[in-house]
C-alpha positions as CSV (number, residue, x, y, z in Angstrom):
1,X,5.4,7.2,27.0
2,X,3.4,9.2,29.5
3,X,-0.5,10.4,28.7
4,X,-0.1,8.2,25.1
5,X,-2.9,4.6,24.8
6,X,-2.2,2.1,22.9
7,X,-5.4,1.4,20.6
8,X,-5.6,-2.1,20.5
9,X,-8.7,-4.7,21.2
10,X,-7.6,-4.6,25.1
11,X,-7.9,-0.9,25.8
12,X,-10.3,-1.0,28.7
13,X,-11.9,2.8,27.3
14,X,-13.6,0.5,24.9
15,X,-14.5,-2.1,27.1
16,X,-18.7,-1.3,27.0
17,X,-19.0,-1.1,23.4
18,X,-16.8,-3.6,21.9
19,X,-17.6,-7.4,21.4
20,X,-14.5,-9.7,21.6
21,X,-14.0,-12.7,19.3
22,X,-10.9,-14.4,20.7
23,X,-9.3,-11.0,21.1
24,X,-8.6,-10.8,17.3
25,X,-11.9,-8.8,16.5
26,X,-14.1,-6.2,17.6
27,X,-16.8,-4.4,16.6
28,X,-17.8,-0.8,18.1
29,X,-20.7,1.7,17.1
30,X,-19.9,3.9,19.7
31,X,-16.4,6.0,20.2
32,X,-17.6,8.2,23.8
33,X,-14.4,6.2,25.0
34,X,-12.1,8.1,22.9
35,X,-10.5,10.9,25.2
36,X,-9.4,14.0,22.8
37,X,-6.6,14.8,25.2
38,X,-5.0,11.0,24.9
39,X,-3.8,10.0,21.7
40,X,-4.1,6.4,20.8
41,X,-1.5,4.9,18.9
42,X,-3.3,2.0,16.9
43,X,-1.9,-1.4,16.8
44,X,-4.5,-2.6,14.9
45,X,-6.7,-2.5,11.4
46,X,-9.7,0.1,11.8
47,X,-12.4,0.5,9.3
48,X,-15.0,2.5,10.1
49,X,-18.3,4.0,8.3
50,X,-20.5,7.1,9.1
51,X,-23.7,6.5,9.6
52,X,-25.1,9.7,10.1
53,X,-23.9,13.1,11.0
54,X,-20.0,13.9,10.8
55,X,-16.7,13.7,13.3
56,X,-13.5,15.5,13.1
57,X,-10.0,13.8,14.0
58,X,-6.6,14.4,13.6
59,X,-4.9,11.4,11.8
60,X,-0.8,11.1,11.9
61,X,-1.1,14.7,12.7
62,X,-3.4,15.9,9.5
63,X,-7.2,17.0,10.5
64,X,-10.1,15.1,8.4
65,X,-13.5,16.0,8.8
66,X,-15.5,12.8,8.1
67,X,-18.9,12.6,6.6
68,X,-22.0,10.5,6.2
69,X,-20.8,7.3,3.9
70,X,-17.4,8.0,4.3
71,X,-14.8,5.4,5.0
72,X,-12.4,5.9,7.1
73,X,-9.3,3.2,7.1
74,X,-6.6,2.9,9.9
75,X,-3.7,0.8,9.8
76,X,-1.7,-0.5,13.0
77,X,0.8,2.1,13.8
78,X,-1.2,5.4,12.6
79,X,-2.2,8.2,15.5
80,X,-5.2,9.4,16.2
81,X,-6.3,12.1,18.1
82,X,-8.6,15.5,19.4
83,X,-12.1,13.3,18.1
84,X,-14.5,16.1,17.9
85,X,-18.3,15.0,16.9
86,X,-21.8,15.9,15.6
87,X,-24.6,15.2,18.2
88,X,-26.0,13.5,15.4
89,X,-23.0,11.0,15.0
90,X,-23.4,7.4,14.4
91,X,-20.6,4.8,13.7
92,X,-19.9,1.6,12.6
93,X,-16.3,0.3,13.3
94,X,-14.6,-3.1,12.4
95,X,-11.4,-3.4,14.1
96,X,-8.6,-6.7,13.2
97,X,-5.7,-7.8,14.9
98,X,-2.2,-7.7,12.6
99,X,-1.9,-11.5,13.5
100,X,-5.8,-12.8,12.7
101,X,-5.5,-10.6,9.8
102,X,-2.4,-12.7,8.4
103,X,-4.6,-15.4,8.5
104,X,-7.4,-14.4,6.8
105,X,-6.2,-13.2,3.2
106,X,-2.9,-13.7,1.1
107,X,-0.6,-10.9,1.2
108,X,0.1,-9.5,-2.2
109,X,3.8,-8.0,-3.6
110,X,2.5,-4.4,-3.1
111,X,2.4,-4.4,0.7
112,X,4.2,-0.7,0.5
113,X,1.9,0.6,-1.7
114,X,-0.9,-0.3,0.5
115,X,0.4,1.0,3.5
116,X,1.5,4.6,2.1
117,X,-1.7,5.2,0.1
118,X,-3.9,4.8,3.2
119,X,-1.5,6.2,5.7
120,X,-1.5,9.4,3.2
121,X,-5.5,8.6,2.1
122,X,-7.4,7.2,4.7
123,X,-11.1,8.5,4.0
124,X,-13.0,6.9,0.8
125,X,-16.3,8.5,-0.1
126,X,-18.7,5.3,-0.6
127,X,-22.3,5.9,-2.4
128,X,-25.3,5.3,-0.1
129,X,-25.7,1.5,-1.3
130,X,-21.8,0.6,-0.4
131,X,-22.9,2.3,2.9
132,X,-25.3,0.3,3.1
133,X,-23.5,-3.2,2.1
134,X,-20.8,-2.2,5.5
135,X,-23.7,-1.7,7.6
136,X,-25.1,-4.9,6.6
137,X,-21.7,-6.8,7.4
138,X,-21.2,-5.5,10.4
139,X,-25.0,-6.9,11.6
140,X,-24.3,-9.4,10.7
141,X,-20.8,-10.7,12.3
142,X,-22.3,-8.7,15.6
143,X,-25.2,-11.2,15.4
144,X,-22.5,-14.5,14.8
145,X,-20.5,-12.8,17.9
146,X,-23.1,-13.4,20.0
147,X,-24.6,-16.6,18.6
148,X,-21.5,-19.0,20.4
149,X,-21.5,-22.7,18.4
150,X,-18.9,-25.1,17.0
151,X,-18.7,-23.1,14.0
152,X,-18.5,-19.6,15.2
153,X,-14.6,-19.1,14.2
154,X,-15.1,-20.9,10.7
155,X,-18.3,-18.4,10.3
156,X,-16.8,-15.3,11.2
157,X,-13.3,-16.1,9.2
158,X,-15.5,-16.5,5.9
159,X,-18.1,-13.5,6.8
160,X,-14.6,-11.2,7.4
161,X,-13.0,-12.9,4.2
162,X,-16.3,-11.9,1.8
163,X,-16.0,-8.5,3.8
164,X,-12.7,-7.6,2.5
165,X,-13.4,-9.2,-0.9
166,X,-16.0,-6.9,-1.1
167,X,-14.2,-3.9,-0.1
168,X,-12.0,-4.5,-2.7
169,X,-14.6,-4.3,-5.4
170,X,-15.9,-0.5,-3.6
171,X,-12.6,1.0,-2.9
172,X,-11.3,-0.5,-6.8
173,X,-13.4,2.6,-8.0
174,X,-11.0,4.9,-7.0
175,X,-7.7,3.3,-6.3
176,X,-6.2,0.5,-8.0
177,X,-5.5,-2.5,-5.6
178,X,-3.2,-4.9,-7.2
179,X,-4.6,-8.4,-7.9
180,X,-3.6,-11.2,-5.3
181,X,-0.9,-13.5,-6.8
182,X,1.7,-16.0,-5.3
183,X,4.8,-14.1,-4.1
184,X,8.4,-14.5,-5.5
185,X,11.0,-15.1,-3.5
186,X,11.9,-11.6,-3.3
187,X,8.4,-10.3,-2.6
188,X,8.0,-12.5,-0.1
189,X,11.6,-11.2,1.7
190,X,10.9,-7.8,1.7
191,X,7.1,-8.5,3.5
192,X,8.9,-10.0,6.0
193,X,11.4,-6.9,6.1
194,X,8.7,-4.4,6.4
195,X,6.7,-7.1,9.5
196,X,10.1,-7.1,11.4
197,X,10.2,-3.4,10.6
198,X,6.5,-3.0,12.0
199,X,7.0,-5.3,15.2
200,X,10.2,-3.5,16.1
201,X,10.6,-1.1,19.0
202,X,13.2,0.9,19.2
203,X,14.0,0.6,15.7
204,X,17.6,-0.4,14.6
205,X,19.1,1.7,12.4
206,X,21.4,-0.6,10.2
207,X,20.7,-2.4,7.7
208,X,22.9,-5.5,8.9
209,X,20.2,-5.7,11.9
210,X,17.5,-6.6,9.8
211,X,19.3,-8.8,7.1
212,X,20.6,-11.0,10.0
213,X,17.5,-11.7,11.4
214,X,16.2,-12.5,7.9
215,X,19.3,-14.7,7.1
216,X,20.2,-13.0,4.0
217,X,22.9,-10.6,3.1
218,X,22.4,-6.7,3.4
219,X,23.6,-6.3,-0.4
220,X,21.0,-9.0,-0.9
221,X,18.0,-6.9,1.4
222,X,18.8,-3.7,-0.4
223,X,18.4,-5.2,-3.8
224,X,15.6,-7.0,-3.3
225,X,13.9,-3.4,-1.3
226,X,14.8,-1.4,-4.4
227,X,13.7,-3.5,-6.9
228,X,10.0,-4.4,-4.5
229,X,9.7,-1.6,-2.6
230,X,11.6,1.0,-5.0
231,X,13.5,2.6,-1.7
232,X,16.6,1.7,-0.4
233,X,16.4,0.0,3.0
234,X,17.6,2.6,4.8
235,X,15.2,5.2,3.1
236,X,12.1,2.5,4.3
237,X,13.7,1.8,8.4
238,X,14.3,5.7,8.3
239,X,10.6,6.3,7.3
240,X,9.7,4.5,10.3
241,X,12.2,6.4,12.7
242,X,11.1,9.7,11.3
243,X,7.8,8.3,12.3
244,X,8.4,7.3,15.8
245,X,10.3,10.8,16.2
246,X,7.9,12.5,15.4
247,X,5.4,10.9,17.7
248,X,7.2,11.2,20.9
249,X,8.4,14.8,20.1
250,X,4.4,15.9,19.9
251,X,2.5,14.0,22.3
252,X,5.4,12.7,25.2
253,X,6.1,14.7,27.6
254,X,9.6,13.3,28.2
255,X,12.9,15.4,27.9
256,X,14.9,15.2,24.4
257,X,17.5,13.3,26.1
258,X,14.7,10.8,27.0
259,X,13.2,10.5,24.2
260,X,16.9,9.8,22.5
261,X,17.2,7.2,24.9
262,X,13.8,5.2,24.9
263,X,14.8,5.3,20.6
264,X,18.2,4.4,21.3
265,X,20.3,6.5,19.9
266,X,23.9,5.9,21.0
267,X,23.9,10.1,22.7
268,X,22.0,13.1,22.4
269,X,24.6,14.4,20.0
270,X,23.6,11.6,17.2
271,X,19.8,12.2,18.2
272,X,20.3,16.0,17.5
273,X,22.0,15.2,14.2
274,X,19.9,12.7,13.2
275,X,16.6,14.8,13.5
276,X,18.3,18.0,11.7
277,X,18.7,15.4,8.5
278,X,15.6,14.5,8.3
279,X,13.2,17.4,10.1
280,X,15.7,20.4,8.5
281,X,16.0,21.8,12.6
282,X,17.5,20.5,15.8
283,X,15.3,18.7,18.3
284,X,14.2,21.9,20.3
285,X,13.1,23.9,17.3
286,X,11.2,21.1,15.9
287,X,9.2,20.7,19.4
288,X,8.5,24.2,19.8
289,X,6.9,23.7,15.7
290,X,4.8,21.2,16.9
291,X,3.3,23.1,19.4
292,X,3.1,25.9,17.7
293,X,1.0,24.4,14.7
């Protein structure tokens, strides 16, 4: 995918103002490295805080302006672009990988949930104190990062863990986070559909794919997705498509049949088809939108 980064904690843009903790965690007050003409196509957690001033930036194609005290939350797989900001901008950023994130907290049966609601609601107005309280965290870990010792990892784990525990408690004013509890059977399968789903690229587009790799039936899968994730599976791998379509057909500058390929799509025929179902236009048309937006 030419002129597109991947925003992960190895992108060497970010190189002078990000501290490394066994390349699971950084920690940036400064974005000068984000180029407006590149979008970056996160693979990992992102929350970030306004210090001061304000910044404008288009996120999975939407523009936000972001104020003072507002939080902005990224998951892996989001898009962000054209960062535009006050001279008087200051930022604090705390970025997780998927995998040290795993480690750090239980997953709980709503994963979905989470993941729409933020993809669709990514900035969270916090009051000066709560400001305050995400200021004081990320201090803090900056302080352990560069304070090396036997317990460093044990430190940081349980600083990130009180964190997110404490995040919870700010962003439970306005959205209601489910309460952590052990997962059935079920729940559990269809986290693992939605991982395999996140860690695959090009998607597959049957449903068979996915329930072999999970060793269950596809009757089985679509059951358990309907009755978790209240979508079929195709509805959920299409969402992701949809999602990868989209991207490529905005930001790459590779030809339609290219970009049919690199998703692998059997011919440009399918692609064409497949695009009019779920964009309303053929490929061409819904290009020349994007550009003309």
């Amino acid at each position: 995918m030419e002129n597109i980064q991947k925003g992960n904690l190895e992108n060497s843009k970010f190189a002078d103002v990000t501290f490394y903790n066994n390349g699971e965690i950084a920690l940036c007050n400064d974005l000068k490295g984000f180029n407006n003409k590149d979008p970056l196509k996160m693979e990992i957690l992102i929350f970030g805080i306004v210090l001061e001033g304000q910044f404008s930036i288009t996120f999975n194609g939407k523009l936000y302006t972001i104020h003072k005290n507002d939080l902005f939350i990224c998951l892996p797989n989001n898009i962000l672009e054209h960062g535009l900001f006050s001279f008087d901008f200051k930022f604090d950023s705390i970025g997780i990988s998927p995998a040290y994130l795993k480690k750090l907290l239980p997953m709980t049966s709503n994963t979905w949930d989470y993941r729409m609601y933020f993809e669709k609601n990514p900035i969270h107005s916090l009051s000066p104190e709560e400001a305050v309280v995400f200021h004081q965290y990320y201090d803090l870990l900056s302080s352990k990062i560069h304070l090396p010792s036997d317990t460093q990892e044990k430190v940081m784990s349980l600083l990130l863990q009180a964190f997110f525990y404490d995040m919870h408690y700010i962003l439970n004013r306005t959205i209601k986070i489910p309460q952590q509890y052990t997962l059935s059977s079920g729940e559990f399968l269809f986290k693992r559909f939605l991982e395999l789903l996140d860690s695959s690229y090009p998607k597959d587009r049957k449903v068979d794919f996915y329930a072999d790799k999970l060793h269950v039936s596809a009757k089985y899968l679509s059951a358990v997705c309907k009755k978790v994730g209240e979508q079929t599976p195709r509805q959920i791998i299409d969402y992701y498509i949809v999602k990868d379509i989209e991207f490529l057909m905005k930001q790459s500058t590779q030809s339609i049949k290219e970009i049919s390929n690199e998703l692998d799509f059997p011919n440009l025929s399918f692609f064409g088809k497949y695009v009019k179902k779920h964009f309303g236009m053929p490929p061409r048309e819904l290009r020349k939108s994007f550009f003309n937006k």
